[in-house]
PLY file of the C-alpha trace (Angstrom):
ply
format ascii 1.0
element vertex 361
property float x
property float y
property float z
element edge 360
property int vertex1
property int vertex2
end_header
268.14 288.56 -18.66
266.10 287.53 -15.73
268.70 284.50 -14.92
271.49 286.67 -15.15
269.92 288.96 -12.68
269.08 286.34 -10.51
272.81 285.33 -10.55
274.30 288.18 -9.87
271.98 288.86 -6.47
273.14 285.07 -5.50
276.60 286.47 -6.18
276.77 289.41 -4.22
274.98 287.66 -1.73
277.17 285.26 -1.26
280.16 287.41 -1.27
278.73 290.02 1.38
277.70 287.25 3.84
281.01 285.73 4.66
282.50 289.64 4.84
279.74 290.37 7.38
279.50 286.93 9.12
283.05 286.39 10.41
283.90 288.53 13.45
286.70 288.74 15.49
285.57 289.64 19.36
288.05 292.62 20.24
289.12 294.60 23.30
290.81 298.19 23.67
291.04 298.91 27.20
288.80 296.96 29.10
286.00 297.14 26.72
285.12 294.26 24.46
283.75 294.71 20.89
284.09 292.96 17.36
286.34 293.62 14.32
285.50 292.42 10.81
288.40 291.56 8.81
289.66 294.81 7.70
290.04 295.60 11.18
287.33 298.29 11.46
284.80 298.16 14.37
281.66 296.17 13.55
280.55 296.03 16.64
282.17 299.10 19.03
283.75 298.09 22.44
281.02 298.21 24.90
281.29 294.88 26.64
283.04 293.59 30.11
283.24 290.27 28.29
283.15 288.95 24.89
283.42 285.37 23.05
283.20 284.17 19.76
280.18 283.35 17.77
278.68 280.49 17.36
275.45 279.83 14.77
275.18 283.33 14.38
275.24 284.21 18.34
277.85 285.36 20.53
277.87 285.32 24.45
278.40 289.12 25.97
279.12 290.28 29.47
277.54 293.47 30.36
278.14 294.71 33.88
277.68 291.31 36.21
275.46 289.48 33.62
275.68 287.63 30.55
273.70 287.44 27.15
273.60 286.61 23.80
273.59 288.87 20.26
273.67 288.97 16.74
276.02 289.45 14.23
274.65 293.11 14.43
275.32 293.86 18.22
271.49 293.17 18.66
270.60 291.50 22.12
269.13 288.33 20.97
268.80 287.12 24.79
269.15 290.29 27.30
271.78 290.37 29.59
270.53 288.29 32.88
272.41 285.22 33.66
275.52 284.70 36.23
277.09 282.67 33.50
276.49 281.72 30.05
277.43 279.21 27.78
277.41 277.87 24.20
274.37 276.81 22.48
274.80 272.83 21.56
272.46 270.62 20.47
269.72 273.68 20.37
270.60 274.24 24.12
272.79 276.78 26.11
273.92 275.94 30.11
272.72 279.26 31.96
273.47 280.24 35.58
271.14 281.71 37.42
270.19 282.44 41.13
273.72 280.33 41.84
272.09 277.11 39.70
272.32 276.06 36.32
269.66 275.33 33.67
269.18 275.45 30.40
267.19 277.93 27.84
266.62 277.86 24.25
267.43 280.54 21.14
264.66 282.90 22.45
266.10 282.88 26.09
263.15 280.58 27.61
264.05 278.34 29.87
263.74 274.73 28.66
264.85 273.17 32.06
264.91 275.30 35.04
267.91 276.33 37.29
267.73 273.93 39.43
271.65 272.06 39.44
274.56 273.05 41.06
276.92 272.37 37.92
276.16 271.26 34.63
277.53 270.53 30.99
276.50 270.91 27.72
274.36 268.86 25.98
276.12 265.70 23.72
273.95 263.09 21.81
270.67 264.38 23.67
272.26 263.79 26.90
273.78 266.30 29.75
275.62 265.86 32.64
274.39 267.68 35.46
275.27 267.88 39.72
273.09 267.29 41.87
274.14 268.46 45.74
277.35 266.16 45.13
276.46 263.88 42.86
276.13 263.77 39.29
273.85 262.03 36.61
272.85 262.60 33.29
269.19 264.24 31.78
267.71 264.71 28.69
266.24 267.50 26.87
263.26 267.56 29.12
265.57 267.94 32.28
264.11 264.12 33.48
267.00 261.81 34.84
267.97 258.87 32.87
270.66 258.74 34.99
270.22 259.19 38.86
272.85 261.41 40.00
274.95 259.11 42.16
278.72 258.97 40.49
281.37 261.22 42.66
282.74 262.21 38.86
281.20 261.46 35.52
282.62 262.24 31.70
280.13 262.31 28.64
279.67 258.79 26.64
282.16 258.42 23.94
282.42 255.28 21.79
279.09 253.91 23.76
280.77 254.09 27.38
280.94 257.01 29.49
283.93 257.15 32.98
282.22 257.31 36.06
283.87 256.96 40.01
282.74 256.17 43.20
285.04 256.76 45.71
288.68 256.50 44.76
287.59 254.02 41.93
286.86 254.97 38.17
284.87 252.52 36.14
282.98 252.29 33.01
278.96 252.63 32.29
276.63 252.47 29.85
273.49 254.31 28.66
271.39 253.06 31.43
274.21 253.74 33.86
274.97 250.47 35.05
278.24 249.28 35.44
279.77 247.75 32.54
283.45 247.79 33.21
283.28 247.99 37.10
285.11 250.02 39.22
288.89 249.18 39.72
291.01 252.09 38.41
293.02 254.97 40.06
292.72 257.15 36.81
290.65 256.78 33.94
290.45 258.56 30.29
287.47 258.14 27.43
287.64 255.55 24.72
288.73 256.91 22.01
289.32 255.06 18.22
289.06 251.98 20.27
290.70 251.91 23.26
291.03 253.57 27.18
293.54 254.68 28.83
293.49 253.38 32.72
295.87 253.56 35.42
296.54 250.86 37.79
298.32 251.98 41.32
300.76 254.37 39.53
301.07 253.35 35.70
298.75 252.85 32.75
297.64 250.62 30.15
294.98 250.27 27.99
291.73 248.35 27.86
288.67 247.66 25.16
285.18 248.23 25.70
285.07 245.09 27.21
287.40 245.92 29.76
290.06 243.62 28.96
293.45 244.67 28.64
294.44 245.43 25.05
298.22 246.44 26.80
298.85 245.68 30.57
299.84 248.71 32.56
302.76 249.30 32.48
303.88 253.02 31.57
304.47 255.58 33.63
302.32 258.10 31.15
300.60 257.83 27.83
298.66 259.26 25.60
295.65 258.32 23.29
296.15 256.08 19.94
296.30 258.38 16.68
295.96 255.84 13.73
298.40 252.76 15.12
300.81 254.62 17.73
300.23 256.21 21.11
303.28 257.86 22.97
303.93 256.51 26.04
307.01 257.21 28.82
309.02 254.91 30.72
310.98 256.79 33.36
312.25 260.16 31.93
312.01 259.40 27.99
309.03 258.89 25.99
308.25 256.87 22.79
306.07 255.77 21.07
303.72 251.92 20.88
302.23 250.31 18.61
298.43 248.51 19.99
300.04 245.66 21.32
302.26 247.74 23.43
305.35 247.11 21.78
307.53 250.03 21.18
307.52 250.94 17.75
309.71 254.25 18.25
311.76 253.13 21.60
311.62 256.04 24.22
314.38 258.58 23.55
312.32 261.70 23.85
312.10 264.52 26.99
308.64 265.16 25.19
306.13 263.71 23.11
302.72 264.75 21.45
300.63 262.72 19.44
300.57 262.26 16.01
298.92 264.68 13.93
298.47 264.33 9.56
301.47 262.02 9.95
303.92 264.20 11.96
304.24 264.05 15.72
306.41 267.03 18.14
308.89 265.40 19.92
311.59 267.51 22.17
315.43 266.57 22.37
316.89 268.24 24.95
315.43 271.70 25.01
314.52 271.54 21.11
311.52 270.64 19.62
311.11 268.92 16.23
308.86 266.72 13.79
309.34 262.82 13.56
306.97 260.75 11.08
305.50 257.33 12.58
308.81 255.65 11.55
310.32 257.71 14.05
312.75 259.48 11.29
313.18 263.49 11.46
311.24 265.26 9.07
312.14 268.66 10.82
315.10 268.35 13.09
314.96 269.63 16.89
315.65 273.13 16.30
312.43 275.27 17.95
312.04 276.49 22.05
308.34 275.61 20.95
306.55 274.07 18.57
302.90 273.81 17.43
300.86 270.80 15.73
300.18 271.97 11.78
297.23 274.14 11.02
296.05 274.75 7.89
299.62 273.61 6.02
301.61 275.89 8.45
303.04 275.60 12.07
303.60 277.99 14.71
307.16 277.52 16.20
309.46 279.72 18.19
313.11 281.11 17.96
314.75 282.17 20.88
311.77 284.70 22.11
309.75 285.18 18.58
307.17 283.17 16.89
307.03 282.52 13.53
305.63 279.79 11.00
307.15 276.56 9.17
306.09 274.45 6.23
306.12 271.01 6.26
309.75 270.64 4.97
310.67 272.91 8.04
311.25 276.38 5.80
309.87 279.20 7.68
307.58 281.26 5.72
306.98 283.16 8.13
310.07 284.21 10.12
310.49 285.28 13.83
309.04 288.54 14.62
306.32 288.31 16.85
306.23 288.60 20.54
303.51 286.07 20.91
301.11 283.98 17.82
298.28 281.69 17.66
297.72 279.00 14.71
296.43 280.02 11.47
292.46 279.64 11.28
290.01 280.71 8.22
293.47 281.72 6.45
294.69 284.48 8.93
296.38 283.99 12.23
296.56 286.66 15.33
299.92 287.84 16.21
301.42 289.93 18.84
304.16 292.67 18.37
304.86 294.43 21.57
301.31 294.54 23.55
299.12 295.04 20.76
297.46 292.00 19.00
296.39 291.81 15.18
296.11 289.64 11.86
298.29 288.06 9.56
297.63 286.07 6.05
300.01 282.92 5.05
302.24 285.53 3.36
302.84 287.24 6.95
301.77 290.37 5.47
299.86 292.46 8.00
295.98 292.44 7.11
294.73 293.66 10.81
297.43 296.26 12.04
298.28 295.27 15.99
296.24 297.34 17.65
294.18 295.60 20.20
295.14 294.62 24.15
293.04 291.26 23.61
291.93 289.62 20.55
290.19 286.48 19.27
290.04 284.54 16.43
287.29 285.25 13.42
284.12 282.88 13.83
280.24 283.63 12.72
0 1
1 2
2 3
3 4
4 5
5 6
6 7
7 8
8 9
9 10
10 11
11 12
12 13
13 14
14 15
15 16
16 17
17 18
18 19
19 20
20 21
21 22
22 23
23 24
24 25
25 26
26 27
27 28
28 29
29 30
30 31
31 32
32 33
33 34
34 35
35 36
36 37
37 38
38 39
39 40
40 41
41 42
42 43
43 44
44 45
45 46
46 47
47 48
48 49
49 50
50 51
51 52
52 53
53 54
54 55
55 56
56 57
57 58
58 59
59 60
60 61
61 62
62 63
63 64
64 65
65 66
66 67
67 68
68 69
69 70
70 71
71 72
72 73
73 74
74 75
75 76
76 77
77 78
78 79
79 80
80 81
81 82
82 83
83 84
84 85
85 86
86 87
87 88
88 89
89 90
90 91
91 92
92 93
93 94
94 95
95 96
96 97
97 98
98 99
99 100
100 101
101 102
102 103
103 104
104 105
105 106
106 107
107 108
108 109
109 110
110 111
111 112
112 113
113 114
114 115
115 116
116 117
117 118
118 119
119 120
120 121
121 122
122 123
123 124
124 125
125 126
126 127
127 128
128 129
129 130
130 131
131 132
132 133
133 134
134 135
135 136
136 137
137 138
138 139
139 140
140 141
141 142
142 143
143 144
144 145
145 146
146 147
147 148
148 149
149 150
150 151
151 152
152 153
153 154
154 155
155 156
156 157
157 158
158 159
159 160
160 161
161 162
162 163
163 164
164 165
165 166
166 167
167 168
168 169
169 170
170 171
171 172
172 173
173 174
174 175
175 176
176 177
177 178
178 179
179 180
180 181
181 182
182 183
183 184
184 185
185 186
186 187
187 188
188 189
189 190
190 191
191 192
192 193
193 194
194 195
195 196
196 197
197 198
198 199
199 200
200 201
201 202
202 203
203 204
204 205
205 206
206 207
207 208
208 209
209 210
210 211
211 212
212 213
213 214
214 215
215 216
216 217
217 218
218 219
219 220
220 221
221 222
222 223
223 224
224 225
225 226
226 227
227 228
228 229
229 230
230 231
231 232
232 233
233 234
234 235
235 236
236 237
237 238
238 239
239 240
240 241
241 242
242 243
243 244
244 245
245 246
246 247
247 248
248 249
249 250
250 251
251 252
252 253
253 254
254 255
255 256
256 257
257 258
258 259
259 260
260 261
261 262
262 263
263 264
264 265
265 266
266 267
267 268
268 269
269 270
270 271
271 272
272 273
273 274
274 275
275 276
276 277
277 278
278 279
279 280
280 281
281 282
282 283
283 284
284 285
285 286
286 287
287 288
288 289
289 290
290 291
291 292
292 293
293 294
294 295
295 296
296 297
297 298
298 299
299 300
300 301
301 302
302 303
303 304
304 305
305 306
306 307
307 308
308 309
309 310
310 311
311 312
312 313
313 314
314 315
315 316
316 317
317 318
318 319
319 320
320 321
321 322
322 323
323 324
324 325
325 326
326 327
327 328
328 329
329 330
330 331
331 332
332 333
333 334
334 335
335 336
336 337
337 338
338 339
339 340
340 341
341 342
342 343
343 344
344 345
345 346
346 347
347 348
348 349
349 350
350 351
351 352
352 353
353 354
354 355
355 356
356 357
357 358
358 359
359 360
């Protein structure tokens, strides 16, 4: 008796914390509040500002200043700071006096305002400005890395783009150089390989700098599994990582590829190739979304609706505006008012709202 007691508290517990936890920040008028998933006011308008929530805290504007509450509409941090954001890493960015800083969950400053811009924490690192110059410090606010870089991007794959002057290079954890300067543009590494742009077109290099593809193209994007679109005068296409076109450019647009499908645009249509470059779903939409949760969001004409993955809508055109399905719903627009949808496109939040955001705890 006393284990099936237990079970059924675990149960209900269970069941009423995801109701409670997800909330949807809301605005009627120019009040912010927050919905739960019935659509009923958890939270009652009463903010300037709103976001969503994050670890169980979501950033509020009240008047000219920002704070943090609960899932309750309880001020966890009061109202105080010029700007706000996330907590990462067990750290939010706060403004304050025109610098930034950083506090922890109770509000206490960690590191003092004391930067003119800075970023949130990554792998125990930030990047923060100094005057005009930035550097990266850890958790105790002490430099590891002097600020003296004109522009600077958090480390990714071990190597983090930096410039001085007109010229972006590579460097690593002790910020010294290790692919020097030489580059007009630069992007992060990313699944092996960065994207750099010599005088006016781009190529790829490895960590070591060398060039994996000589530049070349006159845009590109990252590598997603083997192929990277890339566009040689008007038309795009798509290379393999020796730079040789596996899909030859034919394309006004190109995205990369995403669970096996990539958007590509013919003419004013948009449509889904696989990495062979054959249709799957033939240019057909004015827009088109990547897939999100088994769905995407495309458009007809002036209405949004959603497609499967053999290109049947099961959702059809009906809605003024739509965002990608998240958690199971989606937020839709008809007319001015925003609300929820489930895959079925059956209304679950009536549209009701002049502003609304997607359900996070």
């Amino acid at each position: 008796m006393k284990r099936i007691t237990l079970l059924l508290i675990a149960v209900l517990l269970s069941g009423g914390a995801f109701a409670q936890d997800y909330l949807a920040a809301a605005r009627l008028g120019k009040q912010w509040g927050y919905v739960d998933k019935k659509g009923l006011w958890a939270i009652n308008p009463q903010f300037e500002g709103a976001l969503d929530f994050q670890n169980g805290m979501a950033r509020v504007k009240k008047g000219m200043s920002w704070g943090y509450i609960d899932a309750k509409g309880t001020y966890v941090i009061n109202p105080q700071f010029e700007g706000a954001e996330d907590f990462s890493e067990g750290l939010a960015r706060v403004k304050k006096f025109k610098q930034w800083g950083y506090i922890d969950a109770k509000g206490t400053f960690v590191i003092n305002p004391q930067f003119e811009d800075a970023e949130d924490f990554h792998n125990g690192l930030a990047r923060v400005r100094k005057g005009m110059q930035w550097g990266f410090i850890d958790k105790t606010g002490t430099f590891v890395i002097n600020p003296q870089f004109d522009a600077l991007d958090d480390f990714s794959e071990g190597l983090s783009r930096a410039r001085k002057g007109k010229d972006w290079g590579y460097i690593d954890s002790k910020g010294l150089w290790s692919i020097n300067p030489q580059f007009s543009g630069a992007e992060d590494f990313h699944n092996g390989y960065a994207r750099v742009k010599l005088g006016l077109v781009w190529g790829f290099i490895d960590p070591k700098g060398t060039y994996a593809i000589n530049p070349q193209f006159d845009a590109a994007g990252n590598f997603e599994g083997d192929l990277a679109c890339a566009r040689k005068g008007k038309e795009w296409g798509y290379i393999d990582t020796k730079g040789t076109w596996s899909i030859n450019p034919q394309f006004l647009d190109a995205e990369a590829f995403n669970n096996g499908l990539a958007r590509v645009r013919l003419g004013t249509d948009w449509g889904y190739i696989d990495n062979k470059g054959t249709y799957k779903i033939n240019p057909q939409f004015s827009s088109a979304s990547d897939f999100s949760e088994g769905l995407a969001l495309v458009r007809s004409g002036v209405s949004w609706g959603y497609i499967d993955k053999d290109g049947k809508y099961t959702i059809n055109p009906q809605f003024e505006s739509a965002k990608s399905f998240k958690n199971d719903v989606a937020r839709v627009r008809r007319g001015t008012k925003w609300g929820f949808i489930d895959k079925t496109g059956a209304i679950i939040v009536n549209p009701q709202f002049d502003d609304l955001e997607d359900f996070s705890k």
